[in-house]
C-alpha positions in Angstrom: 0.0 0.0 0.0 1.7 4.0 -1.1 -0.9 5.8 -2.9 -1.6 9.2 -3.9 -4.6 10.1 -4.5 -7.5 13.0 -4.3 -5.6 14.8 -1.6 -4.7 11.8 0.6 -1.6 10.0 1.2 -1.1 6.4 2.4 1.5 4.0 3.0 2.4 0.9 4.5 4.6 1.0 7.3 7.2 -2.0 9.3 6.7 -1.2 13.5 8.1 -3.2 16.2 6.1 -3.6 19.0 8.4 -3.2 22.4 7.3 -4.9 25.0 8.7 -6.2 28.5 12.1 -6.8 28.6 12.3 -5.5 24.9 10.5 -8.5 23.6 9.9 -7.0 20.3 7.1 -7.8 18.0 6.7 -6.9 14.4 3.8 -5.0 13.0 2.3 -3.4 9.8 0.2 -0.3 10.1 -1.0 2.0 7.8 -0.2 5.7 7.2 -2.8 8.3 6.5 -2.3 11.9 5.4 -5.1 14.2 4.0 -5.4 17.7 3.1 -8.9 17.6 4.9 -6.9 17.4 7.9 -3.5 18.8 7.4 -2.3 18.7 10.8 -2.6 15.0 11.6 -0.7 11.5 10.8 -3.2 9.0 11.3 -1.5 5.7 12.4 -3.8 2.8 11.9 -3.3 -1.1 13.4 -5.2 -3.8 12.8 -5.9 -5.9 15.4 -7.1 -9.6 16.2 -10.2 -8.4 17.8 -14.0 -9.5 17.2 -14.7 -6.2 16.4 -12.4 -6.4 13.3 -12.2 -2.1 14.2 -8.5 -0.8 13.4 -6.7 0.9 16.5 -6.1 4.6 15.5 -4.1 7.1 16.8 -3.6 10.8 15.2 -0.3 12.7 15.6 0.8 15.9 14.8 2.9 15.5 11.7 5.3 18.3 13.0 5.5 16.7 15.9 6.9 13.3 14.1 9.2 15.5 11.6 10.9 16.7 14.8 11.1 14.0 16.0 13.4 12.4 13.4 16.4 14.6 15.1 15.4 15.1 18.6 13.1 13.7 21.3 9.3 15.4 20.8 6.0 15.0 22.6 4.1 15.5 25.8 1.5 13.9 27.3 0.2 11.1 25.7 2.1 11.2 22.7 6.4 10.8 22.2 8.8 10.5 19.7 12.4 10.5 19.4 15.5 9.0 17.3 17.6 6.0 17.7 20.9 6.7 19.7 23.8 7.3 18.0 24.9 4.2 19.4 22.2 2.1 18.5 22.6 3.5 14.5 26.4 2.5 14.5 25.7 -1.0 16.0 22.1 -1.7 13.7 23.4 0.4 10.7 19.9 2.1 10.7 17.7 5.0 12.2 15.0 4.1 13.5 12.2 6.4 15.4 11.2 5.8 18.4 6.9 6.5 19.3 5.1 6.1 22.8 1.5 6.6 22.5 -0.9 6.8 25.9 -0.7 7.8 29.0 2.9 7.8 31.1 1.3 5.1 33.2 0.1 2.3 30.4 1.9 3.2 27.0 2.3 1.7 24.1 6.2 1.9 22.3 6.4 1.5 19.0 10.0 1.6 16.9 9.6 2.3 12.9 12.3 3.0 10.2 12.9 6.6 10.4 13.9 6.3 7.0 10.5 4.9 5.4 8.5 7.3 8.0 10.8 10.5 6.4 9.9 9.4 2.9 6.0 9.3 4.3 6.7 12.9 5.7 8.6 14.2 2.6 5.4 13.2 0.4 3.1 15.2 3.3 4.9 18.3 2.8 4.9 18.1 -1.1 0.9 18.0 -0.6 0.5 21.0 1.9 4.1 22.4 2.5 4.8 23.4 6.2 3.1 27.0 7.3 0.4 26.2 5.4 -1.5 23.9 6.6 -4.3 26.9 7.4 -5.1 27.2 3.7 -6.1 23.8 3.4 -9.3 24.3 6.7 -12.5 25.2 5.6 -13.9 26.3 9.5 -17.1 26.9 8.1 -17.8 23.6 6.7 -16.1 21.5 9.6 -18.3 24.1 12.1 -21.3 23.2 9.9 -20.8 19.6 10.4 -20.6 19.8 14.2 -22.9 21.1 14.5 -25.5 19.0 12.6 -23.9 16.2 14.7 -25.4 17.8 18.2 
């Protein structure tokens, strides 16, 4: 999955799951970028549930940019590189994602090299700064409130 289409951007992406004592376990998600929402990354699992309902999280695309060269994030959502030392002894960069609260997270570990070519392709479709251009407040208002 990397298309380009009608605004959007998706991609397939490799994750290793960290667990306890750095058991890792590898993943697939998908990657998710629209002009509709030009602020957000939506990360996407699918999981082994009877609900068959993807896990999503949204993240600030700056926030994972950053996050390619130093560590990024409050709250319930962090990113940082690989140490140097772990690049010289792996021969790759890898980015490093926790996503929940401090107390029960979720640590993810992707190629910073396939998410930077996902990222590079976000700002082709609404470069940085001008993410604004792309809201239309009226319409997403309108649809709020039509959902109370």
């Amino acid at each position: 999955m990397d298309t380009t289409e009608d605004g959007t951007i998706s991609a397939g992406q490799d994750l290793r799951l960290i667990g306890q004592d750095d058991v890792t376990v590898p993943l697939t998600c998908g990657l998710y970028y629209s002009r509709k929402d030009p602020y957000a990354v939506r990360m996407s699992l699918d999981t082994d549930t009877d609900t068959d309902k993807p896990v999503q999280w949204f993240i600030s695309r700056d926030l994972l940019a950053a996050a390619m060269f130093a560590p990024e994030g409050i709250g319930d959502v962090r990113a940082w590189p690989s140490p140097a030392e772990k690049v010289a002894s792996t021969g790759s960069k890898t980015l490093n994602i926790e996503l929940g609260p401090p107390d029960g997270y979720v640590h993810f570990e992707a190629s910073a090299a396939g998410l930077g070519a996902f990222l590079a392709r976000t700002y082709e479709l609404v470069p940085g700064g001008q993410e604004a251009a792309f809201l239309n407040l009226d319409t997403e208002l309108t649809e709020l409130l039509n959902q109370a």
